[in-house]
mmCIF file of the C-alpha atoms, coordinates in Angstrom:
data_MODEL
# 
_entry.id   MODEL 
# 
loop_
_atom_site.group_PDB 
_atom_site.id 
_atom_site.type_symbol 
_atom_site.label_atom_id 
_atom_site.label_alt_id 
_atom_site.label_comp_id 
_atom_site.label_asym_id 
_atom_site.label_entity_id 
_atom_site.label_seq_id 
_atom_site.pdbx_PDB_ins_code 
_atom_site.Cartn_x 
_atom_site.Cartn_y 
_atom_site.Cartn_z 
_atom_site.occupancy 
_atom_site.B_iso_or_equiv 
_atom_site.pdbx_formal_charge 
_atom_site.auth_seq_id 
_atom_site.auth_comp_id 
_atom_site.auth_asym_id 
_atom_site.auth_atom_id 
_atom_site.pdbx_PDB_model_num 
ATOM 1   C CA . UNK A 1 1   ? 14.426  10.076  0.701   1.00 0.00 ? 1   UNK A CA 1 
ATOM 2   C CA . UNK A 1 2   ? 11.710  12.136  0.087   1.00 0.00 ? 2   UNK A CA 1 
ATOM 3   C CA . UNK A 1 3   ? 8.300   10.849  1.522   1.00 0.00 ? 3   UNK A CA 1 
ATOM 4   C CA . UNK A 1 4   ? 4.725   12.417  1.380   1.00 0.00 ? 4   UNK A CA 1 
ATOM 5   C CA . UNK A 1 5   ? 4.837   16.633  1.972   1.00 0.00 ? 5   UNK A CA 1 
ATOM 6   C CA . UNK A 1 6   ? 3.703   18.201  5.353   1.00 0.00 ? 6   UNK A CA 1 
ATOM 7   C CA . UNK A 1 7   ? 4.287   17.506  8.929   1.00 0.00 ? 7   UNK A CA 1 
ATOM 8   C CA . UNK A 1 8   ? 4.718   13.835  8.666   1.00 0.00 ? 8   UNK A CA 1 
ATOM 9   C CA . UNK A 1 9   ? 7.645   14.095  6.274   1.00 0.00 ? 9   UNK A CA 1 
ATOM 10  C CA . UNK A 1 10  ? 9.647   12.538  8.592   1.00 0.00 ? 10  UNK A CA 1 
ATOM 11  C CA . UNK A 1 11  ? 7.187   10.231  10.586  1.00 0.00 ? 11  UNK A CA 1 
ATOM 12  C CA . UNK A 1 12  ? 4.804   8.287   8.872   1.00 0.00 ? 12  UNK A CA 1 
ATOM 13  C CA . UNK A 1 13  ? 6.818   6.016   6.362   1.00 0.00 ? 13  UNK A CA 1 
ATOM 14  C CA . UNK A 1 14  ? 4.369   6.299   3.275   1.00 0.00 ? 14  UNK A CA 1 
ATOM 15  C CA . UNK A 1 15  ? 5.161   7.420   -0.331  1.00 0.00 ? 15  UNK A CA 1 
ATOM 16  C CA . UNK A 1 16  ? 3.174   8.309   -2.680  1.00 0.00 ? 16  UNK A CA 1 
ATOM 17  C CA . UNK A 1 17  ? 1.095   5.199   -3.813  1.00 0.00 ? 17  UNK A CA 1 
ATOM 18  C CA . UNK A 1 18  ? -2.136  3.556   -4.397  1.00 0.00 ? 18  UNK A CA 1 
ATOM 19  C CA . UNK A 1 19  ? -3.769  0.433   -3.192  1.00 0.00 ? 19  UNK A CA 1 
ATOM 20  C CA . UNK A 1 20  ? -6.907  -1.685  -1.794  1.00 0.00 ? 20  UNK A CA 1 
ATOM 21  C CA . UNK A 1 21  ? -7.212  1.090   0.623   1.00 0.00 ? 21  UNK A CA 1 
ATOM 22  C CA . UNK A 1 22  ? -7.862  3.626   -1.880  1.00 0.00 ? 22  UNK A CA 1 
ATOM 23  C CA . UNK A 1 23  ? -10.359 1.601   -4.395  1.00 0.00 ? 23  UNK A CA 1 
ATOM 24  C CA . UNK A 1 24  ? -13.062 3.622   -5.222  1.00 0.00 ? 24  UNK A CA 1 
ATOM 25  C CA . UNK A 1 25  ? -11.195 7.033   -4.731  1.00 0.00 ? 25  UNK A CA 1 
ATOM 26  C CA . UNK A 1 26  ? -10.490 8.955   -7.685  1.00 0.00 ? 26  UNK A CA 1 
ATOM 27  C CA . UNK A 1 27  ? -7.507  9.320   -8.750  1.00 0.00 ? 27  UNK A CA 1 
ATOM 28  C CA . UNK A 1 28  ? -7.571  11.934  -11.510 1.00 0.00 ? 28  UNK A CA 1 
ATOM 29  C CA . UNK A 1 29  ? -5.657  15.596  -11.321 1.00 0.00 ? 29  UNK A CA 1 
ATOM 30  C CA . UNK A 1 30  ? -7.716  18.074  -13.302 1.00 0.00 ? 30  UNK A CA 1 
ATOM 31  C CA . UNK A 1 31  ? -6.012  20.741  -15.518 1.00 0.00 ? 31  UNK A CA 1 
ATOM 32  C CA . UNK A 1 32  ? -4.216  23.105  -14.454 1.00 0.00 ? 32  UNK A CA 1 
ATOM 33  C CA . UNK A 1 33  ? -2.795  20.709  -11.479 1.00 0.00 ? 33  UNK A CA 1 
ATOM 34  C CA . UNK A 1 34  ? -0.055  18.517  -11.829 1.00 0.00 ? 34  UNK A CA 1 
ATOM 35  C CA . UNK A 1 35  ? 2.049   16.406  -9.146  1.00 0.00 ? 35  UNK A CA 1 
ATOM 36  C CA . UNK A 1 36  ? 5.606   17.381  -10.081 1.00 0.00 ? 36  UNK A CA 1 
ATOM 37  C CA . UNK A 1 37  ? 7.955   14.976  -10.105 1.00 0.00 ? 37  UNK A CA 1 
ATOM 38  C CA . UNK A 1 38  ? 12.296  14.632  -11.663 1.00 0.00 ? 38  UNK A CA 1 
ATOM 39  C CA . UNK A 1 39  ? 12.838  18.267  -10.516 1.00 0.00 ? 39  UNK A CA 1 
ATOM 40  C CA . UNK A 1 40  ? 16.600  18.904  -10.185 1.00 0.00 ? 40  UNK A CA 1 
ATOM 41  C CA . UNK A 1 41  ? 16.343  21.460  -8.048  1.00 0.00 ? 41  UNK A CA 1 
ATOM 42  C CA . UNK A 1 42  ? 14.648  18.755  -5.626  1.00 0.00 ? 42  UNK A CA 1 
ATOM 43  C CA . UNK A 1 43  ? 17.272  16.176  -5.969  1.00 0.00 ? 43  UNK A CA 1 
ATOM 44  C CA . UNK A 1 44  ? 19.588  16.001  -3.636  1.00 0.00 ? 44  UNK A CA 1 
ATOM 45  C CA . UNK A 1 45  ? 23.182  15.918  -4.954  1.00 0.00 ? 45  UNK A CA 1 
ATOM 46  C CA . UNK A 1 46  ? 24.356  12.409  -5.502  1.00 0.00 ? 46  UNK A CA 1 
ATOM 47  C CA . UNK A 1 47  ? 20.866  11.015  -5.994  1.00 0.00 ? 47  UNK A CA 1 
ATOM 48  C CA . UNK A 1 48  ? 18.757  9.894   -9.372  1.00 0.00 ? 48  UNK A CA 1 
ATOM 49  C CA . UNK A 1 49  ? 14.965  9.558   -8.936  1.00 0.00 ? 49  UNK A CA 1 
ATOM 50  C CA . UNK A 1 50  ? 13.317  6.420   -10.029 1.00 0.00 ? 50  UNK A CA 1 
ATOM 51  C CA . UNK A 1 51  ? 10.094  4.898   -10.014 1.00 0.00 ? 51  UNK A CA 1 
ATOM 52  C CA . UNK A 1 52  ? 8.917   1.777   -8.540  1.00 0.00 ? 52  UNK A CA 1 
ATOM 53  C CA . UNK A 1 53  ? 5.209   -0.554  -9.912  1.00 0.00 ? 53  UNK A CA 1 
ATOM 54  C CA . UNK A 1 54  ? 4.852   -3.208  -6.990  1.00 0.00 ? 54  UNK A CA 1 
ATOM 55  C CA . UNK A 1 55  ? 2.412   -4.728  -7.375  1.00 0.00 ? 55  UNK A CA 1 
ATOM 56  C CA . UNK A 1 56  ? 0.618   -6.843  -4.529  1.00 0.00 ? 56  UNK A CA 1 
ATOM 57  C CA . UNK A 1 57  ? -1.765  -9.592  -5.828  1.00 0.00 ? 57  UNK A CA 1 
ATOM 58  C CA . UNK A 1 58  ? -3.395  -11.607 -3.214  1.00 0.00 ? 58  UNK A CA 1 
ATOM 59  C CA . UNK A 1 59  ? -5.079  -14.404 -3.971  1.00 0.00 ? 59  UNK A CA 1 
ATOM 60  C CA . UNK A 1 60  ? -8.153  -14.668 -2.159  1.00 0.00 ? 60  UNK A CA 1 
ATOM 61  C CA . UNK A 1 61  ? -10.221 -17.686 -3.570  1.00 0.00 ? 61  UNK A CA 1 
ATOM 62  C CA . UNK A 1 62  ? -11.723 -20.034 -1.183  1.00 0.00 ? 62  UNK A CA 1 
ATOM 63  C CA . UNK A 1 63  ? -10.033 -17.853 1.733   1.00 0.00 ? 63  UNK A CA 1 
ATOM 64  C CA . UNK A 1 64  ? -12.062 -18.178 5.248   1.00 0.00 ? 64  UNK A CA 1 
ATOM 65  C CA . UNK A 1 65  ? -11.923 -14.401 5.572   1.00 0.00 ? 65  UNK A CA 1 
ATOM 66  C CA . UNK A 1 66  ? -11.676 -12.324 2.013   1.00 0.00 ? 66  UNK A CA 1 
ATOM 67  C CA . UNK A 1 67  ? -11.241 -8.719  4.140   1.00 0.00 ? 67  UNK A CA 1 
ATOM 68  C CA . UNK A 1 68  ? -8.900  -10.396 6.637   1.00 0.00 ? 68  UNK A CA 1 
ATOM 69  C CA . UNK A 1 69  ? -6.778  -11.884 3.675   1.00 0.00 ? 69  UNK A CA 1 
ATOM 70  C CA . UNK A 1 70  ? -6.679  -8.040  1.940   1.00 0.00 ? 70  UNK A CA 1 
ATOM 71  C CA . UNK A 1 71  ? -5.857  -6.724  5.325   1.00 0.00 ? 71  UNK A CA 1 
ATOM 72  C CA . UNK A 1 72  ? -3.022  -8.914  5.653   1.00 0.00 ? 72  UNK A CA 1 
ATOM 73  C CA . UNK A 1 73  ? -4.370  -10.321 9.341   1.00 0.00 ? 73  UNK A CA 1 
ATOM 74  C CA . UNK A 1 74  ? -1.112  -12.332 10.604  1.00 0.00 ? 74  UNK A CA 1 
ATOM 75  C CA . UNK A 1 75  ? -3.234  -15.035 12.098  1.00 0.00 ? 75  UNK A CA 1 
ATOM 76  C CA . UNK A 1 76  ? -5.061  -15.554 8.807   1.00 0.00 ? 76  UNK A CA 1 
ATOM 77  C CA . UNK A 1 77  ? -1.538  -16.245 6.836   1.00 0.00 ? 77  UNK A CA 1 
ATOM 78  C CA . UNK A 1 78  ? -0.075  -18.505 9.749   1.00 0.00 ? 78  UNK A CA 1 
ATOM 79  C CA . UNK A 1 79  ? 3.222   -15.874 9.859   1.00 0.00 ? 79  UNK A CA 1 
ATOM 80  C CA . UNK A 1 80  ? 5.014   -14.911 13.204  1.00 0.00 ? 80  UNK A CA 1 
ATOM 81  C CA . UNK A 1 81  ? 8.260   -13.126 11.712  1.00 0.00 ? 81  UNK A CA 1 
ATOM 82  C CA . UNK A 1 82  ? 8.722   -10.957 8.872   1.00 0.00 ? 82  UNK A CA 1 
ATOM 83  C CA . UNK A 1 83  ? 10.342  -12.241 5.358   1.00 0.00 ? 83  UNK A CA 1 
ATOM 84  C CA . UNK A 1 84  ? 13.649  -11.718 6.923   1.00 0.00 ? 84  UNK A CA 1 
ATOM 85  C CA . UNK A 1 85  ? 12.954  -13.574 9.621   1.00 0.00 ? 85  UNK A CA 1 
ATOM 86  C CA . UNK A 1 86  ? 12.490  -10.882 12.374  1.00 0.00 ? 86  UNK A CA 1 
ATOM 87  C CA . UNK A 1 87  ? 9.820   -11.432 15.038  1.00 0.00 ? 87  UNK A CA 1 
ATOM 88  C CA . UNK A 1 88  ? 6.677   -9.857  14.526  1.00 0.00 ? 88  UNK A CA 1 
ATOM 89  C CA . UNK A 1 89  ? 5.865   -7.933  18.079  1.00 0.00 ? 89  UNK A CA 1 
ATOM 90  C CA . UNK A 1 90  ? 2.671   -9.489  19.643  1.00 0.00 ? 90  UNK A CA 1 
ATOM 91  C CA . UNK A 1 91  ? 0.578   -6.413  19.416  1.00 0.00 ? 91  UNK A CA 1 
ATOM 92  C CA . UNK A 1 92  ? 1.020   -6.168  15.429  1.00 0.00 ? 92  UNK A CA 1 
ATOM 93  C CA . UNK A 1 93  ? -2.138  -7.651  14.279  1.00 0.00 ? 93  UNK A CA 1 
ATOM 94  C CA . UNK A 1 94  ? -1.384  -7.304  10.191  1.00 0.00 ? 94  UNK A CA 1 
ATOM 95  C CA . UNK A 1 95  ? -0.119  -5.423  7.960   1.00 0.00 ? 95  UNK A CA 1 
ATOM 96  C CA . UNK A 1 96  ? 2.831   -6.110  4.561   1.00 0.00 ? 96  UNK A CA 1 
ATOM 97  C CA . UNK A 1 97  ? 5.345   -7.511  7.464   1.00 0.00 ? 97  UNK A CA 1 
ATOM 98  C CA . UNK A 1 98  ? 2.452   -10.738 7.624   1.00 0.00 ? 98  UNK A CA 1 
ATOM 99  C CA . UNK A 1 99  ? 1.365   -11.220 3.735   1.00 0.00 ? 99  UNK A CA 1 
ATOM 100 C CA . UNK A 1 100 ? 5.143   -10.738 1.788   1.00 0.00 ? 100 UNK A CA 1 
ATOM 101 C CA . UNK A 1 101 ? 6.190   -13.010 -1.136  1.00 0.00 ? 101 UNK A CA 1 
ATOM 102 C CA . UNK A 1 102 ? 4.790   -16.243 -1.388  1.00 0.00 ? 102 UNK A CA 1 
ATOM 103 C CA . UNK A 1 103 ? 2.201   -16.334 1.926   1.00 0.00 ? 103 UNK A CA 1 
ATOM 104 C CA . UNK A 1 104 ? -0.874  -17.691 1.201   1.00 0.00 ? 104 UNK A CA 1 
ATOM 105 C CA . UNK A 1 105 ? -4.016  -16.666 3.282   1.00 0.00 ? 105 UNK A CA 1 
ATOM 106 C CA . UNK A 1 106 ? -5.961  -19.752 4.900   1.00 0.00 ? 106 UNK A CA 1 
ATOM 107 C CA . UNK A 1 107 ? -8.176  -21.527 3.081   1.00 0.00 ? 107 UNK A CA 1 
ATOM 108 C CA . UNK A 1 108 ? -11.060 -23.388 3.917   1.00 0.00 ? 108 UNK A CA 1 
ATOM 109 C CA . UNK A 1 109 ? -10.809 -27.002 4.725   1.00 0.00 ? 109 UNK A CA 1 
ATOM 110 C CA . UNK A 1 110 ? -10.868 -29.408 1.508   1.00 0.00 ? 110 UNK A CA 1 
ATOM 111 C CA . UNK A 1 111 ? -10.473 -26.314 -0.792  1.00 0.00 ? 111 UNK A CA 1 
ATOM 112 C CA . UNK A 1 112 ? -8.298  -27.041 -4.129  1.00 0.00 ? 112 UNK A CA 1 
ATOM 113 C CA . UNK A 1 113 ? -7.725  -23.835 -6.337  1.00 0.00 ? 113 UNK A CA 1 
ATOM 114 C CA . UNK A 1 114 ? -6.736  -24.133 -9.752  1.00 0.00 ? 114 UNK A CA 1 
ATOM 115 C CA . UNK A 1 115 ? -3.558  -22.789 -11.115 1.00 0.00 ? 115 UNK A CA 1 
ATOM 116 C CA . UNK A 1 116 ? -3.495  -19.539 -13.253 1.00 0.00 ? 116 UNK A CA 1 
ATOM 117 C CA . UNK A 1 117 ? -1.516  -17.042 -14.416 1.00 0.00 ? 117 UNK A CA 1 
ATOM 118 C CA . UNK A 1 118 ? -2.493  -13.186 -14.108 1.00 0.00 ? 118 UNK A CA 1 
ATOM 119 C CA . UNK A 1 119 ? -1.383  -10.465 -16.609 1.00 0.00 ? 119 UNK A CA 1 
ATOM 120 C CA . UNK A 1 120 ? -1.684  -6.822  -15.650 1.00 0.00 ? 120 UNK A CA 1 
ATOM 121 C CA . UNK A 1 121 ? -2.082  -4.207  -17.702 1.00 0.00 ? 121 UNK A CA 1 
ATOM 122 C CA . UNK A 1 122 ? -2.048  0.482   -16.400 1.00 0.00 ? 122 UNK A CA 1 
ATOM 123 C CA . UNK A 1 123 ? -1.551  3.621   -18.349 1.00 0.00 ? 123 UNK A CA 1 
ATOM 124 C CA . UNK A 1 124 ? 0.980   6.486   -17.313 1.00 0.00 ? 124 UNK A CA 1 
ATOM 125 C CA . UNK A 1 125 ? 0.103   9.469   -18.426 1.00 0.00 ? 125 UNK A CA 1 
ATOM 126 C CA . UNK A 1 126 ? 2.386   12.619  -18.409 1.00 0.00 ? 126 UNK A CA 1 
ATOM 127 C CA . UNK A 1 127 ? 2.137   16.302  -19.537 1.00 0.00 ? 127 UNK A CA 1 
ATOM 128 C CA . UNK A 1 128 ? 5.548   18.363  -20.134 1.00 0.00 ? 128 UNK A CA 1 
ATOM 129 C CA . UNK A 1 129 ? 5.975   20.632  -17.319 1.00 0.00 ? 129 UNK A CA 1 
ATOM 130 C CA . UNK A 1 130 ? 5.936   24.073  -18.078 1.00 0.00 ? 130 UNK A CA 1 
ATOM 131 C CA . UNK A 1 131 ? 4.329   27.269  -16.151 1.00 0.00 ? 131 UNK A CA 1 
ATOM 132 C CA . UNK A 1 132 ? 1.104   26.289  -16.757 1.00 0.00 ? 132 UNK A CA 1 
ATOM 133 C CA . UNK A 1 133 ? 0.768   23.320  -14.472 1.00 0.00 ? 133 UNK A CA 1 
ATOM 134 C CA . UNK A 1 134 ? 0.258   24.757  -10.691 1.00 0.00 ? 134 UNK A CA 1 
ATOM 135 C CA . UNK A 1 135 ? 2.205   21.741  -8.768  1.00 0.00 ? 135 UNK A CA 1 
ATOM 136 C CA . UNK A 1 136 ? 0.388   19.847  -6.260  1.00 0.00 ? 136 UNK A CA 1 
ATOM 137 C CA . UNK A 1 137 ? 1.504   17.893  -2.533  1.00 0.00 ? 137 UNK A CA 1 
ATOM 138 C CA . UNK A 1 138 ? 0.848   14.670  -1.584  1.00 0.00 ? 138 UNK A CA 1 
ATOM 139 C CA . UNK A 1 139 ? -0.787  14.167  1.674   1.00 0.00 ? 139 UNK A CA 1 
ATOM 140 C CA . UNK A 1 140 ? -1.118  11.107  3.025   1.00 0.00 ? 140 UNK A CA 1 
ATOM 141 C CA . UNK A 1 141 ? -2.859  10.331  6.636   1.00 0.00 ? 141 UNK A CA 1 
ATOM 142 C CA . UNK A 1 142 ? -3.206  6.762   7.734   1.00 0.00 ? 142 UNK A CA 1 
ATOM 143 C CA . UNK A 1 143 ? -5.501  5.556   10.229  1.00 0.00 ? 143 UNK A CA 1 
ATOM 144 C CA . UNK A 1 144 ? -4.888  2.364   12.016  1.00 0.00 ? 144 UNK A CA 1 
ATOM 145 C CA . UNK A 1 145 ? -7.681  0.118   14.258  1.00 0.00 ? 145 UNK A CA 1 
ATOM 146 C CA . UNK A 1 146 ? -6.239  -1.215  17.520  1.00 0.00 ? 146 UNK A CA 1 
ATOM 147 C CA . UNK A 1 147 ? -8.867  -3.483  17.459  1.00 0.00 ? 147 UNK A CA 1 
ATOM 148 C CA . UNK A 1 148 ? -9.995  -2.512  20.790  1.00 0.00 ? 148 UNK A CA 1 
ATOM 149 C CA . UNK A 1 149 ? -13.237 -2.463  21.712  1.00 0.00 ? 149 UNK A CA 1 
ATOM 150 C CA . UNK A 1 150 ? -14.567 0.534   23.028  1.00 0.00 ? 150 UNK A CA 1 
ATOM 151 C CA . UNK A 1 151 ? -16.713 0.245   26.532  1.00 0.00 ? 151 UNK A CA 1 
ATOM 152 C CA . UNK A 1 152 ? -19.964 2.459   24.666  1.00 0.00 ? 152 UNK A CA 1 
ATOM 153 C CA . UNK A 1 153 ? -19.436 -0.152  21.720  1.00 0.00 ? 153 UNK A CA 1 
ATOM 154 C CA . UNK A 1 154 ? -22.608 -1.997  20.958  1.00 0.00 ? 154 UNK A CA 1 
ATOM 155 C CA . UNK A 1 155 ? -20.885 -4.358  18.184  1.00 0.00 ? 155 UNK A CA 1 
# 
């Protein structure tokens, strides 16, 4: 399965995707870019390519912590194993494996939220390749907080 292009192809389990993380980054690809995707030639035998929309609402009304909640803190949503029931190991502070289907963040005492439904609604927007378009990679670094301290810290 193809993952994001350069030297973490094989190490750092991220597609191609957008979320909280990126809000405020832009998004657009100017002419004469293009991110190429459904090549043949870059299908391995056997395969198809599909796409995938998930989308991850979290509800954060009357949460204690609003960031902690969109971080996914574990000790905010109560969870010690995963949503197949593995353990969580003690030094994984949040992530997806702590705010999966149906957690709910922790809300402050007395709270009562009313019901609601949410609709969403996105654009896709395409071009037909041709030899125009100058293809693009997908680059993706992440940068994770141990939530250590450091000694020269003054906060």
């Amino acid at each position: 399965m193809v993952r994001n292009s350069g030297i973490c192809q094989n190490t750092l389990g991220q597609y191609f995707g957008l979320g909280s993380e990126t809000r405020g980054t832009t998004t657009y690809v100017p002419d004469p870019y293009g991110i190429e995707v459904g090549n043949p030639d870059e299908i391995p035998d056997g395969y198809e390519e599909k796409w995938l929309l998930n989308v991850h609402a979290i509800d954060t009304r009357g949460v204690e912590d609003r960031l902690g909640c969109t971080e996914c803190r574990c000790d905010l949503y109560n969870v010690t194993e995963d949503e197949h029931g593995y353990p969580l190991s003690s030094d994984y502070k949040g992530g997806l494996r702590c705010c999966y289907d149906k957690t709910q963040c922790r809300v402050r005492k007395g709270f009562e939220g009313a019901r609601r439904s949410l609709y969403m609604r996105y654009t896709v927007k395409w071009v037909d390749w041709d030899s125009s378009v100058v293809p693009v990679k997908i680059y993706i670094f992440d940068v994770t907080d141990t939530w250590k301290r450091l000694s020269a810290s003054t906060d």
